[in-house]
Backbone bond lengths (Angstrom), bond angles and torsions (degrees), N, CA, C in turn:
res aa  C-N    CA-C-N  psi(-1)  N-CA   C-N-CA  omega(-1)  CA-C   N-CA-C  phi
1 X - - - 1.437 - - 1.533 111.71 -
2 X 1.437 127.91 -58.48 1.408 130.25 172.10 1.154 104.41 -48.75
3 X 1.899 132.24 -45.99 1.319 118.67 -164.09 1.786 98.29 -76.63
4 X 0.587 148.33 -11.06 1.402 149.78 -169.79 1.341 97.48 -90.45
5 X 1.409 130.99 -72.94 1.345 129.70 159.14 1.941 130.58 -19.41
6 X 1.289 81.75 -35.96 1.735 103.90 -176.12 1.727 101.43 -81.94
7 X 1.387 109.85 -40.77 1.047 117.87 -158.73 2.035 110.92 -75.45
8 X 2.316 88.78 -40.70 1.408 87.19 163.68 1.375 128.53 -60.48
9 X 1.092 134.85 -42.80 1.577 174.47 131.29 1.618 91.72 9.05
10 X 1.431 110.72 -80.24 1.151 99.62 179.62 1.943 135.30 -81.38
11 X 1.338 91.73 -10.55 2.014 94.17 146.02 1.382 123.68 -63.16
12 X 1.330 112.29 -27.67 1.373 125.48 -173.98 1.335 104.95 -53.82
13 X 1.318 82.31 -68.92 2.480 101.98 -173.47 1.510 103.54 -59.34
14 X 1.289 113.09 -26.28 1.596 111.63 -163.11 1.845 99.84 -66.14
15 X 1.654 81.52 -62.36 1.662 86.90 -175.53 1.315 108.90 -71.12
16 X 1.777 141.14 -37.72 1.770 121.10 176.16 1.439 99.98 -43.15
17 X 1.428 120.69 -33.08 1.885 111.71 -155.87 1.669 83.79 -89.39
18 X 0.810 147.33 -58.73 1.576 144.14 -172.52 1.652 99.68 -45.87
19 X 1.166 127.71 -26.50 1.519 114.98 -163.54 1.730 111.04 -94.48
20 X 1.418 84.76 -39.19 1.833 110.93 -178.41 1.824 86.60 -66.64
21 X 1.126 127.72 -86.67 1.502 112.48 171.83 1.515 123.19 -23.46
22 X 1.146 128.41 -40.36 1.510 133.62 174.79 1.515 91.01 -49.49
23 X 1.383 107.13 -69.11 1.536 122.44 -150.05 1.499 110.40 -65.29
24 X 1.714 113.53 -43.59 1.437 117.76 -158.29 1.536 106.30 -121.55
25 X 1.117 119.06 8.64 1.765 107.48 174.63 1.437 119.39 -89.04
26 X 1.347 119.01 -161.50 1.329 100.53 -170.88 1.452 122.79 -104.89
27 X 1.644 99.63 20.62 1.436 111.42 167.27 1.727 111.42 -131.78
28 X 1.209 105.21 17.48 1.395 126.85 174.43 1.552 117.60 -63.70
29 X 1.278 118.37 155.59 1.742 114.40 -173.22 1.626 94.38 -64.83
30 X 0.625 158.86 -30.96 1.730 137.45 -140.45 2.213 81.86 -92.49
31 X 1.685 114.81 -57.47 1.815 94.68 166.06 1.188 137.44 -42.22
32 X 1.618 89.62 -39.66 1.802 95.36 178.45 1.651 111.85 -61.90
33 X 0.922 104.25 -47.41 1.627 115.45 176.76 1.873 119.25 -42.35
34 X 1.751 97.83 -54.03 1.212 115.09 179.29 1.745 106.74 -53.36
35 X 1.612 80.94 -59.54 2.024 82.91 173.54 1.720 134.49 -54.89
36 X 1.351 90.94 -37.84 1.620 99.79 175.37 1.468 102.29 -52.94
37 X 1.485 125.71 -66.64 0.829 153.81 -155.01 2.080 101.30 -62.75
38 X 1.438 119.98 -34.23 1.321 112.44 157.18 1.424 143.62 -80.28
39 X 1.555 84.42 -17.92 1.681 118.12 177.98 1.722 96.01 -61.37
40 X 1.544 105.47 -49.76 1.819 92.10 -168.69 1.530 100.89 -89.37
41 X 1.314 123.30 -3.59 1.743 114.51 160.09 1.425 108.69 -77.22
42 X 1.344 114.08 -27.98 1.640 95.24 177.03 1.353 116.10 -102.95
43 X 1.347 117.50 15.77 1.783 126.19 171.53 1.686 103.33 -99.26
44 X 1.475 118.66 -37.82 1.541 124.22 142.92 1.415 110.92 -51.18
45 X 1.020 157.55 -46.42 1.151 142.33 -174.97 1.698 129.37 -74.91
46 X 1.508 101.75 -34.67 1.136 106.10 167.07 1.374 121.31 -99.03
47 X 1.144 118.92 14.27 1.634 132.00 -178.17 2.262 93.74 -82.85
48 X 1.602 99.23 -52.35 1.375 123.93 -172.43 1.690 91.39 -59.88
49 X 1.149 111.83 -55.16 1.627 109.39 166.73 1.297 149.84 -21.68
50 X 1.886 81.24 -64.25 1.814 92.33 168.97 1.416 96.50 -78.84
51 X 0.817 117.01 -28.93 1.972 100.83 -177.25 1.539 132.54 -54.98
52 X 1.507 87.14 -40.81 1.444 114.36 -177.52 1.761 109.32 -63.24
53 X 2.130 97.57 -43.99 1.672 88.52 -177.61 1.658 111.97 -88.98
54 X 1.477 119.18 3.27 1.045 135.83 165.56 1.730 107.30 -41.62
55 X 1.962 102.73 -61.62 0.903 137.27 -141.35 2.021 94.03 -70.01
56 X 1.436 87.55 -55.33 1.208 107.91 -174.26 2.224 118.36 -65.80
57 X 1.436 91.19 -25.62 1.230 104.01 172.63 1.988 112.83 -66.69
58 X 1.328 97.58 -29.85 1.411 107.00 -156.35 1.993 80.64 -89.16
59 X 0.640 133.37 -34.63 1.485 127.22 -156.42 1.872 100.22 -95.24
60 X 1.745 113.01 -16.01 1.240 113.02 154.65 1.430 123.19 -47.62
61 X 1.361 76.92 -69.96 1.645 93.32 -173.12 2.006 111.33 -68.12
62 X 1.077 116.21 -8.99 1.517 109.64 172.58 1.472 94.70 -82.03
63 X 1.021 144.44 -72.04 1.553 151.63 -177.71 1.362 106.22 -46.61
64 X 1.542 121.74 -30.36 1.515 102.74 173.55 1.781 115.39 -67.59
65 X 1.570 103.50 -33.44 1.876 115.51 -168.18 1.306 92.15 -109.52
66 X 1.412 147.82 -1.56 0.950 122.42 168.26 2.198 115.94 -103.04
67 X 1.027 107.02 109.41 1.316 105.65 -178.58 1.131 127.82 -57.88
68 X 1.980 99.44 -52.08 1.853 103.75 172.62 1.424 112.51 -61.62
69 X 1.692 130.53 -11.63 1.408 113.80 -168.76 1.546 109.52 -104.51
70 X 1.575 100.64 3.79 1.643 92.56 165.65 1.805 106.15 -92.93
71 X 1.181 98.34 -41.92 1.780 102.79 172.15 1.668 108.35 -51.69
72 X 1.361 104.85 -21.55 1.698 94.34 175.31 1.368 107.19 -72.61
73 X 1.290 115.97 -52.25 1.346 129.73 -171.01 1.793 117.50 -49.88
74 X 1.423 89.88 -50.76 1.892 105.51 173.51 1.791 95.04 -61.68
75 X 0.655 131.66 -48.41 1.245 134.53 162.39 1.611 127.60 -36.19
76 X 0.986 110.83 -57.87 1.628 125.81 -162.31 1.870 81.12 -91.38
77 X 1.142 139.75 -92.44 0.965 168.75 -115.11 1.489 102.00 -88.31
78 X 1.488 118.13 -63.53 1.776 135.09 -179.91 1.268 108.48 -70.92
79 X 1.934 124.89 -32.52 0.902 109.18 -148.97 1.355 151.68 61.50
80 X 1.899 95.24 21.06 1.586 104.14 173.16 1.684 115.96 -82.31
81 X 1.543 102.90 154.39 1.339 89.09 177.14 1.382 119.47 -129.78
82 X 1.099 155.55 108.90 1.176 127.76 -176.61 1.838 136.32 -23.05
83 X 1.542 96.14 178.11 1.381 88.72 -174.89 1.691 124.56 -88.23
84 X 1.464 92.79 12.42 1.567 85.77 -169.59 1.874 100.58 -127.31
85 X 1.794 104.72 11.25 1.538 115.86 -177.20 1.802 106.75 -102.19
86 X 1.286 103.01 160.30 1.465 115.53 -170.62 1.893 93.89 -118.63
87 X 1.481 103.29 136.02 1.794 96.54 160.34 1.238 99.93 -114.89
88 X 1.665 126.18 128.83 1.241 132.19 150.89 1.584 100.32 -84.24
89 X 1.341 93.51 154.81 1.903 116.13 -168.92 1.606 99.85 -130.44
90 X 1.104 136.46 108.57 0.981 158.82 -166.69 1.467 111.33 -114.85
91 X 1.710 109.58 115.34 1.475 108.99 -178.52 1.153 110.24 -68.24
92 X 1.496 115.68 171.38 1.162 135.80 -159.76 1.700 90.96 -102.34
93 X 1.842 125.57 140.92 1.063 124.64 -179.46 1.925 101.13 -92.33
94 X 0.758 136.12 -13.02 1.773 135.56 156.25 1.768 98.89 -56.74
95 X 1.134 120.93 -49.07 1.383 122.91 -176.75 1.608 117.69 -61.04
96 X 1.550 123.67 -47.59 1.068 130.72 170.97 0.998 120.42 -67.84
97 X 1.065 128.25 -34.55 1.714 128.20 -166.84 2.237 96.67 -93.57
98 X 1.250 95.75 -21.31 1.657 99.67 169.12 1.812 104.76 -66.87
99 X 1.266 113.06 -49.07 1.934 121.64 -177.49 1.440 92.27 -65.47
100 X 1.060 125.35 -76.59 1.597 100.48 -173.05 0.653 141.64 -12.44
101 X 1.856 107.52 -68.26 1.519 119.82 -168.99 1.214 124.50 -69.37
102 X 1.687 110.39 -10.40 1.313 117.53 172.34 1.784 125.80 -77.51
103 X 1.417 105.72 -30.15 1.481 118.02 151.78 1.291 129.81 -33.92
């Protein structure tokens, strides 16, 4: 009777320690979980990736065949102007109200 008792007793501990290992080691579900769980942040991340150089591929190739959209760009960007355009330069109001207060 005791050895039987002893015997349940020690299936008992065998399997709580077999489960707690399932659960808490370092190949246990609660890592697996953690990992799954970065696996689809970094399958989201590089999904946003290819899109992005997708994005960037497509805007190569518009600027390579498109002529007016690099002249936009030299434009927007260089600040060239033609010969028959004026640039007014307009201070910045963070800038003025900074000179004042120093007065």
């Amino acid at each position: 009777m005791i050895k039987s008792w002893l015997l349940w007793g020690l299936a008992l501990i065998v399997l709580a320690w077999m489960m707690y290992d399932l659960l808490f080691s370092d190949h246990g579900y609660l890592v697996y979980r953690a990992e799954q769980q970065q696996l689809q942040d970094l399958q989201l991340q590089l999904k946003q990736l290819k899109q992005q150089r997708e994005n960037i591929a497509q805007n190569i190739l518009y600027l390579r065949n498109d002529p007016k959209a690099l002249e936009y760009l030299v434009h927007r960007d260089l600040g060239y102007l033609y010969p028959d355009e004026f640039m007014i330069i307009m201070p910045d109001k963070k800038a003025g109200k900074g000179a004042r207060s120093n007065d």
